[in-house]
N, CA, C and O atoms as a MOPAC input file, in Angstrom:
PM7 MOZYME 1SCF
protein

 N     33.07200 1    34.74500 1    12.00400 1
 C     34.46100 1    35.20600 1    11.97900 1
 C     34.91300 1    35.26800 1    10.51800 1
 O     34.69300 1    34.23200 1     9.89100 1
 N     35.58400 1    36.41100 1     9.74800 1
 C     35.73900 1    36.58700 1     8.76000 1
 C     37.23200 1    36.09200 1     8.39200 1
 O     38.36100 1    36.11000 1     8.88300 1
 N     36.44200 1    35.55400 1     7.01800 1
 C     38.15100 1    34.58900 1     6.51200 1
 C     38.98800 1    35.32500 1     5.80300 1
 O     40.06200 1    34.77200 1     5.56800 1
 N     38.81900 1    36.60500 1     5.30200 1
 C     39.30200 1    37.61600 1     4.20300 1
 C     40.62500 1    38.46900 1     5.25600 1
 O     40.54600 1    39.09800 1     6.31200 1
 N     41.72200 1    38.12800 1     4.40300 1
 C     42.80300 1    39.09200 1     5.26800 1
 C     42.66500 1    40.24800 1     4.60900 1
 O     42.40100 1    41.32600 1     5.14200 1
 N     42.85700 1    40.03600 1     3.31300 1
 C     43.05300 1    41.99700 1     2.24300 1
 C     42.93600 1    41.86700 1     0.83700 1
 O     43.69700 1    41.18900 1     0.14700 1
 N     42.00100 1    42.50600 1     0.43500 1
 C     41.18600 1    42.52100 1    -0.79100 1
 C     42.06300 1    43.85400 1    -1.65000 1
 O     42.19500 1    45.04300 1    -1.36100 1
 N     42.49500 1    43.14000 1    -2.65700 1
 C     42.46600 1    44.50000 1    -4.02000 1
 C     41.89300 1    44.58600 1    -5.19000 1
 O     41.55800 1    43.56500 1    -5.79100 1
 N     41.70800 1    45.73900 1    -5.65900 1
 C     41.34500 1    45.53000 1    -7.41300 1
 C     42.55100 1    45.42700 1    -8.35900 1
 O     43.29300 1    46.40800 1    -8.40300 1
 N     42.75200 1    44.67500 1    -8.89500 1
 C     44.16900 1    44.22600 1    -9.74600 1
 C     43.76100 1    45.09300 1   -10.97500 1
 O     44.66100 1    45.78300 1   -11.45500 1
 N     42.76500 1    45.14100 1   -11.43700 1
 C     42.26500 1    45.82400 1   -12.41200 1
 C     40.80100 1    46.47100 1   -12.87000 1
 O     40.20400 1    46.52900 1   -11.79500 1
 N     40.15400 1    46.84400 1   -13.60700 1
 C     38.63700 1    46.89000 1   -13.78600 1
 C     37.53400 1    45.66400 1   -13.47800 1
 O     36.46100 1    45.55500 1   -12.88400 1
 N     38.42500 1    44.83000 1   -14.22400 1
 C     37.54800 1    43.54100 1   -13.82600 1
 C     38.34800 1    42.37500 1   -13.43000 1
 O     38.27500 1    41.18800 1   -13.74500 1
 N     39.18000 1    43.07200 1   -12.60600 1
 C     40.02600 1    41.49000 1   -12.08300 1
 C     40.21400 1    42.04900 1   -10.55800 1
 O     40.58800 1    43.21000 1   -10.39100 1
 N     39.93000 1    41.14300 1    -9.39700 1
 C     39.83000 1    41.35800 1    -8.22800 1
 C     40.81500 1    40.15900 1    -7.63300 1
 O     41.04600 1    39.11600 1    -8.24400 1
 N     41.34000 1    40.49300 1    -6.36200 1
 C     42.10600 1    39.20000 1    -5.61000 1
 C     41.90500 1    39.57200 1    -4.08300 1
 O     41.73500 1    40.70300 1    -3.62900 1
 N     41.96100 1    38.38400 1    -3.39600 1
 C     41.58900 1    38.55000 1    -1.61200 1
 C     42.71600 1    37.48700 1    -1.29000 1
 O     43.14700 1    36.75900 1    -2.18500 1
 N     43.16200 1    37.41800 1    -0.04900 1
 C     43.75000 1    36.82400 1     0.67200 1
 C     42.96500 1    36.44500 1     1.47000 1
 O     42.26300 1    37.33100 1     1.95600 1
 N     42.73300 1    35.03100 1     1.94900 1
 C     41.50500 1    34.37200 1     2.72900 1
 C     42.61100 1    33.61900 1     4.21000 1
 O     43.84000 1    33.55700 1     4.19100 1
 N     42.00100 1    33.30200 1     4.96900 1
 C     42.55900 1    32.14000 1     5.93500 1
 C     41.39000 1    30.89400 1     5.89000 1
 O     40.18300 1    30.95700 1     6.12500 1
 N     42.17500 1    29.83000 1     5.52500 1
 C     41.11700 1    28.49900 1     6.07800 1
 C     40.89700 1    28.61400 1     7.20700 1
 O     41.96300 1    28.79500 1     7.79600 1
 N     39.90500 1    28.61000 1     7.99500 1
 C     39.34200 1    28.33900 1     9.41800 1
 C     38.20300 1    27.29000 1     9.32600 1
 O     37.47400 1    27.18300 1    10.31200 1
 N     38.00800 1    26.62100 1     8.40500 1
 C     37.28300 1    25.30600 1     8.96500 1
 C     38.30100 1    24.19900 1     9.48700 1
 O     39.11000 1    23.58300 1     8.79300 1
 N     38.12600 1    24.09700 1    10.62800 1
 C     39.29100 1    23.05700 1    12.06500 1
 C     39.21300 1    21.90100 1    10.47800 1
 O     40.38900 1    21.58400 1    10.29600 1
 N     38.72000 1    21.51800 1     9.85400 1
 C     39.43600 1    19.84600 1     9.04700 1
 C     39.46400 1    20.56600 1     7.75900 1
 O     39.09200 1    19.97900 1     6.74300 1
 N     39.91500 1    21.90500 1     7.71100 1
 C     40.60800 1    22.19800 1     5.80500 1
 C     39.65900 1    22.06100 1     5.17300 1
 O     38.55000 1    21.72400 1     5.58800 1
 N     40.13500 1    22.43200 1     3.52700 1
 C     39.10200 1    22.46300 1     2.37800 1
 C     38.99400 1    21.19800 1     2.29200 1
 O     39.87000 1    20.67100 1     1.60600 1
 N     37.90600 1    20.22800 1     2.93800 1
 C     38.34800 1    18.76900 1     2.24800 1
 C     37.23400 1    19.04200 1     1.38200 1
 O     36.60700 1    20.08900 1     1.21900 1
 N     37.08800 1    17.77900 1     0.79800 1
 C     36.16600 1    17.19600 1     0.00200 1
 C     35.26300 1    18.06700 1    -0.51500 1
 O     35.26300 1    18.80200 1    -1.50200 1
 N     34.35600 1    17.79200 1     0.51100 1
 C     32.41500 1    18.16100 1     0.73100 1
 C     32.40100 1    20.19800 1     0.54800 1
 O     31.49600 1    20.69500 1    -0.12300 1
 N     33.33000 1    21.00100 1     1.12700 1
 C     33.55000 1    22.20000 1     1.38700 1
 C     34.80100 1    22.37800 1     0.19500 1
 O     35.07800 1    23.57000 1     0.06100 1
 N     35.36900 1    21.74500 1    -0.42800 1
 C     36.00700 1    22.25500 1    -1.87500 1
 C     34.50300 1    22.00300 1    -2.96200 1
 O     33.79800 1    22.93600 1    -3.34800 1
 N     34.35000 1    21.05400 1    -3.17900 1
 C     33.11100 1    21.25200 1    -3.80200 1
 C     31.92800 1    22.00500 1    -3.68700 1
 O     31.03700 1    21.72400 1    -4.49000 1
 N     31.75000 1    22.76700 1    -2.98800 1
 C     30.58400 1    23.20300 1    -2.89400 1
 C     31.82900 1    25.38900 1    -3.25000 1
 O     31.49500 1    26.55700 1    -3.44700 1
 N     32.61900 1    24.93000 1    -3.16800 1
 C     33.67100 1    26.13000 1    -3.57300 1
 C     33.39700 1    25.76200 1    -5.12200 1
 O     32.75000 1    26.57600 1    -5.78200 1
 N     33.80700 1    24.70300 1    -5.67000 1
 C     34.14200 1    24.65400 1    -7.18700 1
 C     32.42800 1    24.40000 1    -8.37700 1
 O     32.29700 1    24.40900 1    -9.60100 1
 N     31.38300 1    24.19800 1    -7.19400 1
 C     29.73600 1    24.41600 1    -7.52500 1
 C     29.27700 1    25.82600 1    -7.99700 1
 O     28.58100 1    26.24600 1    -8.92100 1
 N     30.19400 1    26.55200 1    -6.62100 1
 C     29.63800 1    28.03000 1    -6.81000 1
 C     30.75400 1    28.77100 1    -7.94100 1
 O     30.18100 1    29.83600 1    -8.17500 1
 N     31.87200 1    28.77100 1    -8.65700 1
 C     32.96200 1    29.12300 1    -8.88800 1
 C     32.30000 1    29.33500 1   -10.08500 1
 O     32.23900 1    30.41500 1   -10.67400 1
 N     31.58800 1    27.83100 1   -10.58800 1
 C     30.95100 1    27.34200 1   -11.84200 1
 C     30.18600 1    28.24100 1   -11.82600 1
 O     29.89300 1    28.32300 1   -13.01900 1
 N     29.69100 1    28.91800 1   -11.37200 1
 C     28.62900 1    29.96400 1   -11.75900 1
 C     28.90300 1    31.20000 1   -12.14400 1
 O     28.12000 1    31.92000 1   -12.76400 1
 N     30.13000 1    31.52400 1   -11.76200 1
 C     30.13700 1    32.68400 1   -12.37800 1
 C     30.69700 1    32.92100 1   -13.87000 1
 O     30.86300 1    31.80600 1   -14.36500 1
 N     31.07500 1    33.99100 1   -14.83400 1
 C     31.20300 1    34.46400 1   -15.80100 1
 C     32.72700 1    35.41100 1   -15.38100 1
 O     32.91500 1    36.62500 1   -15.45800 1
 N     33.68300 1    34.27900 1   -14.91500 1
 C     35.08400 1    34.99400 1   -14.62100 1
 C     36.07100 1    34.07200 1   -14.75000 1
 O     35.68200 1    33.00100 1   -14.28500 1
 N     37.06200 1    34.01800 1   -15.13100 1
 C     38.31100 1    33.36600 1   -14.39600 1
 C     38.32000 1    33.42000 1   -12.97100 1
 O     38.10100 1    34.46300 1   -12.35500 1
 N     38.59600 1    32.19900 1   -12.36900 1
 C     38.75900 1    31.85400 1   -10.87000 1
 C     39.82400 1    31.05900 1   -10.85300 1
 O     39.76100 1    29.91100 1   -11.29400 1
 N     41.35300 1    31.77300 1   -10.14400 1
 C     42.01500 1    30.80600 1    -9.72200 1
 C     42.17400 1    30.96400 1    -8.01400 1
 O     41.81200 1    32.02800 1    -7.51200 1
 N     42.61700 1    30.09000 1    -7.31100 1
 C     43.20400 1    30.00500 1    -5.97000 1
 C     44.64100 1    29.19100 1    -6.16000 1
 O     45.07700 1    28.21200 1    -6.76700 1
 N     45.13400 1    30.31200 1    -5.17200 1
 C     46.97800 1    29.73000 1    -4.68900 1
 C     47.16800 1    29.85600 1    -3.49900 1
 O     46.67400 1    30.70500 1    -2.75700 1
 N     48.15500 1    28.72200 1    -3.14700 1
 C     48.85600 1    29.07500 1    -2.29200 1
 C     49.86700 1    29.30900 1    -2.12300 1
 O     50.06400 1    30.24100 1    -2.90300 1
 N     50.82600 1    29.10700 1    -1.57400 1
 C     52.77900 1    29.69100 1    -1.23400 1
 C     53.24900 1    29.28700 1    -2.72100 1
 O     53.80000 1    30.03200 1    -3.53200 1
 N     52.80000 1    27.52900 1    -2.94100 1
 C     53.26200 1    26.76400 1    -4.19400 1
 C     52.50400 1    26.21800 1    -5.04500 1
 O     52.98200 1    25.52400 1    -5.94200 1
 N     51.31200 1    26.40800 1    -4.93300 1
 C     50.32900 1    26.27000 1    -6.69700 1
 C     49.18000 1    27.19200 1    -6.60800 1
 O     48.59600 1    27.64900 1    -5.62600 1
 N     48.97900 1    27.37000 1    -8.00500 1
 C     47.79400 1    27.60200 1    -8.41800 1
 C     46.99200 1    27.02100 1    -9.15200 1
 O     47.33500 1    26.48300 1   -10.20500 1
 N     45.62300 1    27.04200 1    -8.64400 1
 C     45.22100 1    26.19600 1    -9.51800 1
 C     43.59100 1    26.29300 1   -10.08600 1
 O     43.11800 1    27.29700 1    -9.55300 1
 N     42.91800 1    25.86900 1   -10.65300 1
 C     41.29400 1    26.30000 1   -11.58900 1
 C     40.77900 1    26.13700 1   -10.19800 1
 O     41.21200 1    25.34700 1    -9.35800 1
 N     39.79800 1    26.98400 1   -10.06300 1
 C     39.19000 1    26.86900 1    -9.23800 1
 C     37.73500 1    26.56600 1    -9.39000 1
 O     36.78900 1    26.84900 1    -8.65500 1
 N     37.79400 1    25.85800 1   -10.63200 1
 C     36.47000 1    25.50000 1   -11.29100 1
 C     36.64500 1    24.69200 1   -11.29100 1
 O     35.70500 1    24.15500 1   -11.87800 1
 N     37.80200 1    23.48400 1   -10.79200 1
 C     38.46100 1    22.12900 1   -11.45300 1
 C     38.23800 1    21.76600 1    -9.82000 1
 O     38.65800 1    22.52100 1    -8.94300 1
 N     37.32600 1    20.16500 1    -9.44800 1
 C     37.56100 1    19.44300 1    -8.25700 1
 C     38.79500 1    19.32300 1    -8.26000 1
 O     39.29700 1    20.40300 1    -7.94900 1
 N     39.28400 1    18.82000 1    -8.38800 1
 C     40.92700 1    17.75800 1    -9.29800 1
 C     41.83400 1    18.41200 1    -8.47400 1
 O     42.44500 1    18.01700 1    -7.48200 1
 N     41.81400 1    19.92500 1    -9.29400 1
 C     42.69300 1    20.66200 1    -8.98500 1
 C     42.72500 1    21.63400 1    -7.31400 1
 O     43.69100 1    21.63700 1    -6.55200 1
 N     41.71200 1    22.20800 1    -7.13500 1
 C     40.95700 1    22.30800 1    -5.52300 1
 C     41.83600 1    21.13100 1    -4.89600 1
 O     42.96900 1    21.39000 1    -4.49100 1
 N     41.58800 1    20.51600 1    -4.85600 1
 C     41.99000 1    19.33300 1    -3.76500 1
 C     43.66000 1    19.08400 1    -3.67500 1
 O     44.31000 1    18.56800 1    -2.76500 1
 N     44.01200 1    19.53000 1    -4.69400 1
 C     45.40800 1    19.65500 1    -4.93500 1
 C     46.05500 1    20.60400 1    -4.00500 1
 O     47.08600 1    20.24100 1    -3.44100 1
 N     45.64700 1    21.58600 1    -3.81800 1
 C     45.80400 1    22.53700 1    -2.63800 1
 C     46.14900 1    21.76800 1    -0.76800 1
 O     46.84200 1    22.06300 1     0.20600 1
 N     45.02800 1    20.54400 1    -1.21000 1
 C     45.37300 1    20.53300 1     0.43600 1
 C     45.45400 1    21.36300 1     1.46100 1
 O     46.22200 1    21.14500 1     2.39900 1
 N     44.63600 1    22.45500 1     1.39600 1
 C     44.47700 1    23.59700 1     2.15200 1
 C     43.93500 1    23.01700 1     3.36800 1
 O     42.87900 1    22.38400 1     3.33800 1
 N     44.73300 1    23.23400 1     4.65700 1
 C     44.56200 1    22.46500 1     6.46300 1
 C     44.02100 1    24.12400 1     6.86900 1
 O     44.20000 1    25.23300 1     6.36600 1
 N     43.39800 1    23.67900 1     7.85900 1
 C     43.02500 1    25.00700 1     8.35100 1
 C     44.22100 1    25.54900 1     8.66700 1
 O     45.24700 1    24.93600 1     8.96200 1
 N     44.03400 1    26.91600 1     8.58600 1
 C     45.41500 1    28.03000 1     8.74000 1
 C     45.75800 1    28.46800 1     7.42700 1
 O     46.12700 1    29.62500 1     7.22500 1
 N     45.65700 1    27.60900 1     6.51500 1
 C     46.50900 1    27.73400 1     5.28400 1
 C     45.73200 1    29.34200 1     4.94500 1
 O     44.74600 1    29.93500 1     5.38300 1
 N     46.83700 1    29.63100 1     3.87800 1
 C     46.34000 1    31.40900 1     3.41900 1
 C     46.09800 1    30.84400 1     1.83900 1
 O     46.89400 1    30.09100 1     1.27700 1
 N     45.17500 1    31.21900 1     1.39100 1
 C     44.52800 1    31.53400 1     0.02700 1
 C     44.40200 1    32.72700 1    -0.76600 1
 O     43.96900 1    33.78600 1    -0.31100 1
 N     44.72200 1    32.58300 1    -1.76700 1
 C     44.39300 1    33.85200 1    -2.64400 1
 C     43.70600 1    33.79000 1    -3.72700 1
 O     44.14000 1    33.34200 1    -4.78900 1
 N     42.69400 1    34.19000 1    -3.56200 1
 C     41.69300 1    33.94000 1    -4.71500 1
 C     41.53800 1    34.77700 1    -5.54800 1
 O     41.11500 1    35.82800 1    -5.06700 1
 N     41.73300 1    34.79600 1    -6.87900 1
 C     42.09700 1    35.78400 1    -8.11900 1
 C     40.65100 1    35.69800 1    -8.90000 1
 O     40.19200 1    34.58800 1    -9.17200 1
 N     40.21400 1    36.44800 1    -9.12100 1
 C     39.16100 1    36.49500 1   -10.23600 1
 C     38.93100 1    37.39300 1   -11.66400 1
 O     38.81200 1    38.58300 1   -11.37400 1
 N     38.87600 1    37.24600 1   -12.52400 1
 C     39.05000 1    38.08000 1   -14.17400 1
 C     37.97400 1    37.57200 1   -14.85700 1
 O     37.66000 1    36.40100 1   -15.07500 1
 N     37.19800 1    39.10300 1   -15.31300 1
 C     35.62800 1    39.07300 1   -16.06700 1
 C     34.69400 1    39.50900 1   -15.87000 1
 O     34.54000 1    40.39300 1   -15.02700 1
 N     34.15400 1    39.22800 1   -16.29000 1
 C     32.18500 1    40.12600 1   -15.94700 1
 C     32.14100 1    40.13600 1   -14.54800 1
 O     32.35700 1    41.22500 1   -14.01500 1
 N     31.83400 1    38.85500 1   -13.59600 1
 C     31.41900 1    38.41600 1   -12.56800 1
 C     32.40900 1    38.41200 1   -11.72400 1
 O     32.22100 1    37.77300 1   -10.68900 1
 N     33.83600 1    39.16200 1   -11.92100 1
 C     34.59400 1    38.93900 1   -10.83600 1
 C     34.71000 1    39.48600 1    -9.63600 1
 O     35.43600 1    38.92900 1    -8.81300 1
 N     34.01100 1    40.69800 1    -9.29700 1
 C     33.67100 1    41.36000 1    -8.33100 1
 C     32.72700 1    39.84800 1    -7.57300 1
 O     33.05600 1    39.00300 1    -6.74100 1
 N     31.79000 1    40.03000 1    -8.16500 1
 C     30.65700 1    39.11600 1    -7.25100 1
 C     31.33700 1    37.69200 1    -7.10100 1
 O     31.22300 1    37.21300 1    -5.97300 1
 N     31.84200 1    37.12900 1    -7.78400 1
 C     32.67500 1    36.14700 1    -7.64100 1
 C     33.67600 1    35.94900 1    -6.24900 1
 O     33.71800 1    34.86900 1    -5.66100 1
 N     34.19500 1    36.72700 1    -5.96400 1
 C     35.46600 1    37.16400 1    -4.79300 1
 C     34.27800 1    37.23100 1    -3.76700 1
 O     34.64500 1    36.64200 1    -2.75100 1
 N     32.73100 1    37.81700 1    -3.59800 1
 C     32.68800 1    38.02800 1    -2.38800 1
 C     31.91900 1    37.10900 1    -1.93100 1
 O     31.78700 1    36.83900 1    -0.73700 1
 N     31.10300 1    36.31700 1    -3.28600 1
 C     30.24400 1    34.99200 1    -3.19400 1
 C     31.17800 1    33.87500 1    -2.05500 1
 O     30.90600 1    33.31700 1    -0.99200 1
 N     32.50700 1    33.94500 1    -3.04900 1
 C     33.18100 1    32.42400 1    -2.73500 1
 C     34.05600 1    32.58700 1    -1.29700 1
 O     34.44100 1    31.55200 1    -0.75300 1
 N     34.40000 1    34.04100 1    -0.62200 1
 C     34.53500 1    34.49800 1     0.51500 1
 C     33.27400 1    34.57100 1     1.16600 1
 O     33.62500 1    34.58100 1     2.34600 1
 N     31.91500 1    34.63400 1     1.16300 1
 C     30.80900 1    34.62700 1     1.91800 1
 C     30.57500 1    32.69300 1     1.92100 1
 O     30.06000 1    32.07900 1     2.85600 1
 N     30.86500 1    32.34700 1     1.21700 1
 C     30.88300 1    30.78600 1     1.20100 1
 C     31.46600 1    29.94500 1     2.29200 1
 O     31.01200 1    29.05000 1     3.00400 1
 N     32.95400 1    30.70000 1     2.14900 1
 C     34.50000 1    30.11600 1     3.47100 1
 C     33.76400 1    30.50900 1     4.69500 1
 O     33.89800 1    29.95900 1     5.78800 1
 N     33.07500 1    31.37900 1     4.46400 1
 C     32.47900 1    32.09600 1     6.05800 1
 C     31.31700 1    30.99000 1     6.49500 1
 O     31.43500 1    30.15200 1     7.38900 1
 N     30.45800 1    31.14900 1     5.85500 1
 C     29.10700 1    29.76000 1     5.96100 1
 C     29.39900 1    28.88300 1     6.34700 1
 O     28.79500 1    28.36600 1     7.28800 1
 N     30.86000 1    28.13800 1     5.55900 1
 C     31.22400 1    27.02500 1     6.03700 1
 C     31.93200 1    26.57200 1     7.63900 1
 O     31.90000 1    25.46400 1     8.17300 1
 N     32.66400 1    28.07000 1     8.23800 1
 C     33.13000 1    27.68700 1     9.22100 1
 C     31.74000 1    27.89800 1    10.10800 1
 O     31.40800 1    26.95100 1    10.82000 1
 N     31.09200 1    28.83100 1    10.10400 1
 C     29.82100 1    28.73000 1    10.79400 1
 C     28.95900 1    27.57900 1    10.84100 1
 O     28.40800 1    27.34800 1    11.91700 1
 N     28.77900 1    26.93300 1    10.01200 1
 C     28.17700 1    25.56200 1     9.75400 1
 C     29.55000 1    24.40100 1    10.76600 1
 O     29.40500 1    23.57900 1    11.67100 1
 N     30.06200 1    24.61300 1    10.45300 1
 C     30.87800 1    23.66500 1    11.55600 1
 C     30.51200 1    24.22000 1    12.83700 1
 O     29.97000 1    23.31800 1    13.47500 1
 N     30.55700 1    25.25100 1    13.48600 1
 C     30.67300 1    25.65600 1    14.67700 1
 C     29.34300 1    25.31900 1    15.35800 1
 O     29.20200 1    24.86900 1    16.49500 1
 N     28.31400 1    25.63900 1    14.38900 1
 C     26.99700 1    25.26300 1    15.01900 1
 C     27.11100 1    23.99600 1    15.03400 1
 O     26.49200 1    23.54000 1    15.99500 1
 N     27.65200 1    23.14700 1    14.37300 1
 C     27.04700 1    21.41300 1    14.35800 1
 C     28.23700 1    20.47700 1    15.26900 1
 O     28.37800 1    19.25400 1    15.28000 1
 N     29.14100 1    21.70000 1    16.12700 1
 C     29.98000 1    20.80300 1    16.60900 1
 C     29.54000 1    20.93600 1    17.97800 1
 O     30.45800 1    20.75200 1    18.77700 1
 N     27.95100 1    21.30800 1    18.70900 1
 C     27.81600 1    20.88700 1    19.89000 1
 C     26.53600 1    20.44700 1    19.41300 1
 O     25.70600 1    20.84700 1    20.23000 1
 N     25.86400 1    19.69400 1    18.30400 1
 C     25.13600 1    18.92000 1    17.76900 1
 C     25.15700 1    17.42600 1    18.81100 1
 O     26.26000 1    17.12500 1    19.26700 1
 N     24.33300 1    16.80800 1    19.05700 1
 C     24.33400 1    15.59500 1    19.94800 1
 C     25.24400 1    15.32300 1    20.91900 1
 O     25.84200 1    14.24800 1    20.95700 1
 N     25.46700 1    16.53100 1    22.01000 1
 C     26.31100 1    16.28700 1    23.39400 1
 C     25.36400 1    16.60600 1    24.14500 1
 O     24.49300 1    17.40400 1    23.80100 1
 N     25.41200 1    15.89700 1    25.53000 1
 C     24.71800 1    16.21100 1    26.23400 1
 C     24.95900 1    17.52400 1    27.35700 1
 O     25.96500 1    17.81500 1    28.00300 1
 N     24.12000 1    17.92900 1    27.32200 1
 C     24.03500 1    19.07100 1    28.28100 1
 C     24.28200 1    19.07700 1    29.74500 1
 O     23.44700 1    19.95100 1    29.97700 1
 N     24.68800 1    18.84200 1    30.73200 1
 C     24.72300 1    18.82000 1    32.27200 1
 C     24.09900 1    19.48900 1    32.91900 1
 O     23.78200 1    19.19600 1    34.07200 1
 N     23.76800 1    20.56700 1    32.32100 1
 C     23.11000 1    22.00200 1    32.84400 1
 C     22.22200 1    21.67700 1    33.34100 1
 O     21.47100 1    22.50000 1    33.86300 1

């Protein structure tokens, strides 16, 4: 299920998306970091906001500051070389992650069938 509401080009090399959290327990911890792992890789400015901050999206610190609960809307801004690939990396990421929950949440139940 795709987390991306609406993607623009702000400029040549600056891109922004509107995302929805859909992992059921938010950006915590384990799933902001592995956001601010991949962020580090690219060759762009990366910020994310929401209604009331923005913030590095290269920065744990600041990620977590968000407190993004599932539902929350994101906007992820990117400026530079890598900002195209950047926007669709760290949106193919939000996606992995809710998929990775979904598969591991009928992980050790038993079956009746």
């Amino acid at each position: 299920m795709p987390t991306r509401i609406k993607e623009r080009q702000v400029s040549e090399s600056s891109y922004e998306i509107e995302v929805e959290v859909r992992n059921p327990e938010g950006l915590h911890m384990r799933p902001a970091m592995q956001f601010v792992d991949l962020a580090n890789t690219f060759d762009a400015e990366i910020s994310v906001s929401n209604q009331d901050t923005t913030v590095d999206a290269k920065s744990i610190m600041q990620m977590t500051m968000l407190a993004a609960t599932c539902g929350t809307r994101l906007t992820i801004r990117a400026e530079g070389v890598d900002a195209r690939k950047a926007i669709d990396s760290l949106q193919e990421l939000l996606d992995q992650i809710v998929s990775d929950v979904s598969s591991q949440s009928g992980v050790g139940q038993k079956d009746d069938g």
